[in-house]
C-alpha positions as CSV (number, residue, x, y, z in Angstrom):
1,X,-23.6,7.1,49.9
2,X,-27.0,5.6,49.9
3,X,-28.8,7.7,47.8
4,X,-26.3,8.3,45.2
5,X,-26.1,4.0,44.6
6,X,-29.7,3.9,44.7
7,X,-30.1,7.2,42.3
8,X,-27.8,5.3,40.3
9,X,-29.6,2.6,40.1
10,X,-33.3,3.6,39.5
11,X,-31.3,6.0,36.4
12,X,-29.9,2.4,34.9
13,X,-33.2,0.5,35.7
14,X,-34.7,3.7,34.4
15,X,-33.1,3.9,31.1
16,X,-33.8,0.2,30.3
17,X,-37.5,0.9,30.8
18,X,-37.4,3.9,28.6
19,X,-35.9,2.4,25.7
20,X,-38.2,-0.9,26.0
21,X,-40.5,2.1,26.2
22,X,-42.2,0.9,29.6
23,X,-41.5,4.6,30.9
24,X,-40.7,8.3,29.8
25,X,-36.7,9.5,29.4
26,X,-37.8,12.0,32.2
27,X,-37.4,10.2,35.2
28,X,-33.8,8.4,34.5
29,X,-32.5,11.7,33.3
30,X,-33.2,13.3,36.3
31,X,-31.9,10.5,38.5
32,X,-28.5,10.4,37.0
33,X,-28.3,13.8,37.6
34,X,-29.2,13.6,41.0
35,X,-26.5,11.0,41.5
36,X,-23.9,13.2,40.0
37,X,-24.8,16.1,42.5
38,X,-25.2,13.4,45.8
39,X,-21.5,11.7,44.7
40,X,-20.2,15.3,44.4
41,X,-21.4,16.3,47.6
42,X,-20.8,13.0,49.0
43,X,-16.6,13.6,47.8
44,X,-16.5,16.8,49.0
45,X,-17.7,16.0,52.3
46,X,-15.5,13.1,52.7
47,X,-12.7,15.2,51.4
48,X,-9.7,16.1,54.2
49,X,-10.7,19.6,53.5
């Protein structure tokens, strides 16, 4: 849980630097993709399954 709120936010953080153009696109891109995969992993563990 902790590494998909803190993917999450270095992707929003991330994305205001990029379009204030402080930083590349690169890195938030790959951090909000990295939170999608941890909070799908993160759901299917938690899952009754």
């Amino acid at each position: 849980m902790l590494a998909t709120g803190g993917l999450a936010v270095v992707a929003v953080v991330g994305i205001v630097l990029a379009i204030a153009g402080a930083i590349g696109g690169t890195i938030p891109v790959l951090a909000a993709i990295l939170a999608v995969v941890c909070g799908l992993l993160l759901r299917r563990a938690l899952s009754g399954r």
